[in-house]
C-alpha positions as CSV (number, residue, x, y, z in Angstrom):
1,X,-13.9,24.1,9.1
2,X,-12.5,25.4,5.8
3,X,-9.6,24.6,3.9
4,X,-6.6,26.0,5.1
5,X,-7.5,26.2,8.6
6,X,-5.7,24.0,11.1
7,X,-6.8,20.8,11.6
8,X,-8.9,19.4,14.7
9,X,-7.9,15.4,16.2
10,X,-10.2,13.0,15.6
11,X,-12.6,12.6,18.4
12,X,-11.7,9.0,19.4
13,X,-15.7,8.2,18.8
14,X,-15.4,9.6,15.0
15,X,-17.1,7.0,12.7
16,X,-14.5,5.7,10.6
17,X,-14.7,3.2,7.3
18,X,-11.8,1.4,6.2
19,X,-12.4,0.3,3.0
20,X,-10.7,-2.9,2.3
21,X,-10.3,-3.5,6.3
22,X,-9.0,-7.3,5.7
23,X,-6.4,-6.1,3.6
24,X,-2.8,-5.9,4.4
25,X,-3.0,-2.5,4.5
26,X,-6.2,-2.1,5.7
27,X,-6.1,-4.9,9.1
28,X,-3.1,-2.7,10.0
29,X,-5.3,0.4,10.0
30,X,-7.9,-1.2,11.9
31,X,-5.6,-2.7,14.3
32,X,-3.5,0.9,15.2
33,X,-6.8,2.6,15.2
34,X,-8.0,0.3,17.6
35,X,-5.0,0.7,19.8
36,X,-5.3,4.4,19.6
37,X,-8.9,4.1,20.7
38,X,-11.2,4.9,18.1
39,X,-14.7,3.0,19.1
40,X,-16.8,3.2,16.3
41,X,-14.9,1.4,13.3
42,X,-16.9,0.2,10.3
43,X,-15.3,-2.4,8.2
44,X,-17.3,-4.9,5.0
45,X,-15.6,-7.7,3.6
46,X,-15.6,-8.2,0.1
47,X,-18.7,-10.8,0.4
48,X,-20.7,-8.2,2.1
49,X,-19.7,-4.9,-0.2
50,X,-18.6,-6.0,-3.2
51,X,-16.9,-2.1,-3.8
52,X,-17.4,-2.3,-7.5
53,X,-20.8,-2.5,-7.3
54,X,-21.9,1.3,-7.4
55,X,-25.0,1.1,-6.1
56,X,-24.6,-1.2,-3.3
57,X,-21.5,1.1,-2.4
58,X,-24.2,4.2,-2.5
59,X,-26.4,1.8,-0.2
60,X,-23.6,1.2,2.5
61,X,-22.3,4.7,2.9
62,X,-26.1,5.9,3.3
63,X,-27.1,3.3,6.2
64,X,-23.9,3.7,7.6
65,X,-22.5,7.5,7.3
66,X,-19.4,7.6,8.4
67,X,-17.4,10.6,9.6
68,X,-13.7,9.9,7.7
69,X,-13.2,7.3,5.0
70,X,-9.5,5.7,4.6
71,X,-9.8,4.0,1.3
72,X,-7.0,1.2,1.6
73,X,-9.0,-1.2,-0.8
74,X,-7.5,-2.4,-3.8
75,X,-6.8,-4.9,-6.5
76,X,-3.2,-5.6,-6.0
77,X,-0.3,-7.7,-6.9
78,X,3.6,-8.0,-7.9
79,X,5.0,-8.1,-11.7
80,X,3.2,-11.0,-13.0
81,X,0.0,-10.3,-11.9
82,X,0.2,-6.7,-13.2
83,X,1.8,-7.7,-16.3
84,X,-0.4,-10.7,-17.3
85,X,-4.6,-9.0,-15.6
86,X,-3.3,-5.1,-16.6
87,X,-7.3,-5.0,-17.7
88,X,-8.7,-6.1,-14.8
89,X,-6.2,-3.8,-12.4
90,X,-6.9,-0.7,-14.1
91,X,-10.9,-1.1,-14.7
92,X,-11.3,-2.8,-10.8
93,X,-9.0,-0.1,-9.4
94,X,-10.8,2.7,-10.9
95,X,-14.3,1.0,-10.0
96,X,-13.3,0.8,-6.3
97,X,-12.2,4.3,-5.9
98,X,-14.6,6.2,-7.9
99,X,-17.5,4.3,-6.0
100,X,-16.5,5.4,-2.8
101,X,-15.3,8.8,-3.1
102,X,-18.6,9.7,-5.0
103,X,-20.7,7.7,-2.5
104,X,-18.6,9.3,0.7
105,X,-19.4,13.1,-1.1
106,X,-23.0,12.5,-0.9
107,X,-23.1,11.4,2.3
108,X,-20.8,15.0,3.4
109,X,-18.0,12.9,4.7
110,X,-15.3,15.9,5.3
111,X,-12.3,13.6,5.7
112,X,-11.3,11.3,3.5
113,X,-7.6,9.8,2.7
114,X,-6.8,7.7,-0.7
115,X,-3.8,5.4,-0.8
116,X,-2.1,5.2,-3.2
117,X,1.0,3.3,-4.8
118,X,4.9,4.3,-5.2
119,X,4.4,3.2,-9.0
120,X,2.6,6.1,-9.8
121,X,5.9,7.6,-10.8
122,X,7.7,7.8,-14.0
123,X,10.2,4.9,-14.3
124,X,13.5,7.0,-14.5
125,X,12.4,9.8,-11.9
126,X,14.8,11.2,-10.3
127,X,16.2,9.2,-6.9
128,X,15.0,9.9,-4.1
129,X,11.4,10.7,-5.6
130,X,9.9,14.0,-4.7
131,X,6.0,14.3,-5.2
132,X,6.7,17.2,-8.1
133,X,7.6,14.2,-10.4
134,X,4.3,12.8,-11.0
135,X,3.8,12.7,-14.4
136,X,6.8,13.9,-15.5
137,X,7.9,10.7,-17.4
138,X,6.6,7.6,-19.5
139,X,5.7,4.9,-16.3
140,X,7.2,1.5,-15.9
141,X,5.0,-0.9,-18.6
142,X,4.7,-4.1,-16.4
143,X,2.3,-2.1,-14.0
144,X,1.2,1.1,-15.8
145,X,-2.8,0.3,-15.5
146,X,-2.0,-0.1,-11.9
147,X,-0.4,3.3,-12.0
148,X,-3.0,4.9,-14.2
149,X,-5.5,3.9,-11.9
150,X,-4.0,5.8,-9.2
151,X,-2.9,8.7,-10.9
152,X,-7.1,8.5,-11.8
153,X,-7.5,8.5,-7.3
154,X,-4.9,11.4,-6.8
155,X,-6.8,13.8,-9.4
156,X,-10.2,12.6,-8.0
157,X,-8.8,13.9,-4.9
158,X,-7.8,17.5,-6.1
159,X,-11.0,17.7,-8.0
160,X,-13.4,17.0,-5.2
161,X,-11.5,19.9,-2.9
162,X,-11.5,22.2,-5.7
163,X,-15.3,21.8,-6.3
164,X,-16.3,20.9,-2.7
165,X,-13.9,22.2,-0.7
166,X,-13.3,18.5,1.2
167,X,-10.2,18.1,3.4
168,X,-9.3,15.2,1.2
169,X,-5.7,14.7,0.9
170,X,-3.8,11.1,-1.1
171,X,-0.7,9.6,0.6
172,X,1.7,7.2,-1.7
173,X,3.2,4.6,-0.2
174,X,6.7,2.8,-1.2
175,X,7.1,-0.9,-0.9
176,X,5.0,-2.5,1.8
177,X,5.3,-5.6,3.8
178,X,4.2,-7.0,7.2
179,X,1.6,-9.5,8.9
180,X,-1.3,-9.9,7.0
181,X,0.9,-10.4,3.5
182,X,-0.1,-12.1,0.5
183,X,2.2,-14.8,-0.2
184,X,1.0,-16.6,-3.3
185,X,3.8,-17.9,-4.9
186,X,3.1,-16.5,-8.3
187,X,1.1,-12.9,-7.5
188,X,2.6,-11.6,-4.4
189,X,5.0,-8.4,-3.8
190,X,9.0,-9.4,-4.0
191,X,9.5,-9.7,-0.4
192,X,6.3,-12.2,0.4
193,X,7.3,-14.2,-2.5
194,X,10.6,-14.5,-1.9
195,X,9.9,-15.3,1.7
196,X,8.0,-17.9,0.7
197,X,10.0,-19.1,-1.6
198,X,13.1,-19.3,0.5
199,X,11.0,-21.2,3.5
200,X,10.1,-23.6,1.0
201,X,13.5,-24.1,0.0
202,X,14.7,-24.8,3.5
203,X,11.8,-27.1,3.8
204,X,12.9,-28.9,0.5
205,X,16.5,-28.6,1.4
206,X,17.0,-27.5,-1.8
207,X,20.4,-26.7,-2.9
208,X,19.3,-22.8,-4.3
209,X,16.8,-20.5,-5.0
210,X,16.0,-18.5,-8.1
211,X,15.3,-15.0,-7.6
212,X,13.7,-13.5,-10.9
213,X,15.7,-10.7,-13.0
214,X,19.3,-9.3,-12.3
215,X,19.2,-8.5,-8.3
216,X,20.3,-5.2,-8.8
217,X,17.5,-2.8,-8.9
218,X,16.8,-1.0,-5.8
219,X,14.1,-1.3,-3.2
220,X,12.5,0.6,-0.6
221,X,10.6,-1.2,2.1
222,X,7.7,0.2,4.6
223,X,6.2,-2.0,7.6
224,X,2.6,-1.8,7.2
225,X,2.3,-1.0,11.0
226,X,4.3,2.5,10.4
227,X,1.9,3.2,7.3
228,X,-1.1,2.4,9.3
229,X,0.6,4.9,12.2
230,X,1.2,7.4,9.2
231,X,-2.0,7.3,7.8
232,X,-3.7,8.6,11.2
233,X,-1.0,11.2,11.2
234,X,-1.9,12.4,8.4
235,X,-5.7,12.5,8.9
236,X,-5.0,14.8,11.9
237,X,-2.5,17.4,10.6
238,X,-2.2,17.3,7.0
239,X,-4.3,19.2,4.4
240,X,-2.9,19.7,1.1
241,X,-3.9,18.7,-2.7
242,X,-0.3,17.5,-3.2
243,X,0.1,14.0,-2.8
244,X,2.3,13.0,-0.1
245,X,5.0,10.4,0.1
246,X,5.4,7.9,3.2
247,X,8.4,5.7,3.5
248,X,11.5,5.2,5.5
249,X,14.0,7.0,3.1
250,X,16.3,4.0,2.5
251,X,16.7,0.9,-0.1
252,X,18.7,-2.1,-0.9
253,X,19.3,-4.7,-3.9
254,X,16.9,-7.2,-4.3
255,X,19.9,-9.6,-3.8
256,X,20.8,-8.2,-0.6
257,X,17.2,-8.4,0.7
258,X,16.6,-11.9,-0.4
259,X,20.3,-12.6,1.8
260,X,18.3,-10.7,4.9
261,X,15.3,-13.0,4.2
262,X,17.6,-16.2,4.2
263,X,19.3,-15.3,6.8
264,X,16.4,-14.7,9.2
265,X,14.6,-17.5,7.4
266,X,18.2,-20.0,8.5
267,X,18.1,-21.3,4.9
268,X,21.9,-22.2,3.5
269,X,21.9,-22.3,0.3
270,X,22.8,-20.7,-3.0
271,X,20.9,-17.7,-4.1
272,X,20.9,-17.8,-8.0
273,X,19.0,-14.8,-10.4
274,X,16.8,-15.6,-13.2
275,X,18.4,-12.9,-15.6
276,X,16.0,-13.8,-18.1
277,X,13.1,-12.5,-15.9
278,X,12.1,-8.9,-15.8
279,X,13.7,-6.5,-13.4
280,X,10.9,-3.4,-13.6
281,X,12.3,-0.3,-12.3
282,X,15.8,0.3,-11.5
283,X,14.9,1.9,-8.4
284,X,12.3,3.4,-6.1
285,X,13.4,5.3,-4.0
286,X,10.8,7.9,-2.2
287,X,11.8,11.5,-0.8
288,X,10.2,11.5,2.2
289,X,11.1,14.9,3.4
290,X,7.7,16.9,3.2
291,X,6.5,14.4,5.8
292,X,9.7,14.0,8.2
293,X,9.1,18.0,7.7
294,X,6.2,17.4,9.1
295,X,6.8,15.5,12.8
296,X,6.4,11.8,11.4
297,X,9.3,9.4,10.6
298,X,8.8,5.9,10.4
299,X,10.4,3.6,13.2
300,X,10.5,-0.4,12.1
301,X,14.0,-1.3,10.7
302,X,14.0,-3.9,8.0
303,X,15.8,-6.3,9.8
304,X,12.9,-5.9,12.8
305,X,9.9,-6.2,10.6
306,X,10.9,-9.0,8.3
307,X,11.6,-11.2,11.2
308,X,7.7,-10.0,12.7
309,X,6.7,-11.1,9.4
310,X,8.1,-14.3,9.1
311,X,6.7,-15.1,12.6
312,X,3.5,-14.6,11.5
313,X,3.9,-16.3,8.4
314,X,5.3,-19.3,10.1
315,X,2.0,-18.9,12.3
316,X,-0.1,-19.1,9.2
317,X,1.6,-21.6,7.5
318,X,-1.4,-23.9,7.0
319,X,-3.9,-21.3,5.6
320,X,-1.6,-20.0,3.3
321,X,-0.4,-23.5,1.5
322,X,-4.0,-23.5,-0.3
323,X,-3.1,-20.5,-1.4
């Protein structure tokens, strides 16, 4: 198969490695690909493949040669965390996904999708964000190394089609949330954090909740389900060097999604902002056109998927208090 030609579906026996498998992003992979009936999924945890360790990286891929590679692994977190470990984001990030890219060329893997991040574009890009306006603009500063790191994955792409003619393609998602979360009260997204929070707060029956920065800026919010149902999507019938943007084409104030999170959390009480705390970008909003373009629109509402995650979270509960 060259490059241009029209894509084949995965034979439901294709060897596939999902790198960072216990992940948010990456259980949800497993789990649809599962569903979808793919037998021969290869998954490490971090104790087994430690994924900045190159040559145990080259090791892996070499016993185990899978067919496609969904690289899903990554150091993430919300403001804080990328404001206060920016060092350890960018150099760990870049670690991760130059080890396996290199180590999935040697072994010929032919497919290969990198995922990516939202932030990768400038900080006053034009709403909604196409794909042309990567790096167009100066990046948002609390999580620039983050974004670097990415930008670093996307190019790695191009560069190994260009030289090696790989059907390697880089998907960015927006905002993403679902079962498998992180919830730490301090290094979590905005919508675990503030689920948490607000729980906590009905536990407490405190009076309010502080939500950091103004409430204002806008978000856009995927379930990790639909990215994991995008992602297979894509494997099967896109081929491109662009990047490619998968989200649900709608946002909302912070303040109006911490109300949705009260209200399906049944917590009463005042909702306050923290206007000393930093509000990042203004808004996010992703064009997601190219790929409703191409036959794949995502289906959880926001209403639907928060409450899926706050059952799970409620289901969890104990694990996730020694967190």
């Amino acid at each position: 198969m060259h490059i241009g030609e029209p894509l084949e579906p995965l034979d439901r026996s294709t060897r596939i490695y999902v790198a960072g498998h216990r992940g948010l992003v990456g259980s949800a992979l497993w789990r649809h690909l599962s569903d979808e009936g793919f037998s021969n999924l290869i998954g490490a945890t971090s104790s087994e493949l430690d994924l900045r360790d190159r040559d145990r990286v080259f090791d892996f891929f070499r016993l185990n040669k899978p067919d496609v590679v969904i690289d899903a692994a990554a150091r993430v977190g919300g403001i804080h965390a990328n404001d206060t470990f920016s060092a350890d984001f960018l150099s760990e990030n870049l670690q991760i996904q130059v080890n396996v890219m290199d180590a999935a060329n040697e072994v010929d893997v032919d497919r290969l999708l990198f995922l990516g991040s939202s932030c990768i574009y400038p900080k006053f890009a034009d709403q909604p964000i196409k794909e042309s306006s990567l790096l167009t603009g100066i990046l948002e500063p609390t999580n620039d190394a983050y974004a670097i790191a990415k930008i670093a994955g996307i190019m790695q792409v191009q560069a190994y089609r260009k030289q090696y003619g790989r059907h390697w393609i880089s998907a960015m998602p927006t905002n993403l949330y679902g079962p498998g979360d992180n919830f730490h009260p301090e290094n979590s997204h905005v919508l675990p954090a503030l689920m948490r929070r607000i729980h906590e707060a009905k536990e407490q029956r405190a009076p309010e909740v502080v939500i950091w920065g103004s409430g204002t800026p806008r978000r856009e919010f995927l379930y990790v389900d639909d990215l994991a149902k995008a992602s297979l999507f894509l494997l099967e019938n896109y081929d491109d060097a662009r990047t490619i943007n998968v989200g649900v084409g709608q946002d909302l104030p912070i303040h109006d999604l911490a109300a949705l999170i009260a209200a399906t959390v049944g917590y009463t009480g005042t909702l306050c902002q923290d206007v000393t705390k930093p509000d990042g970008t203004p808004r996010k909003l992703l064009d997601v056109s190219r790929l409703n373009d191409l036959g794949w629109t995502a289906t959880t509402d926001l209403h639907e998927g928060i409450t899926n995650t706050y059952e799970w979270y409620l289901t969890h509960l104990d694990s996730l208090r020694k967190k």
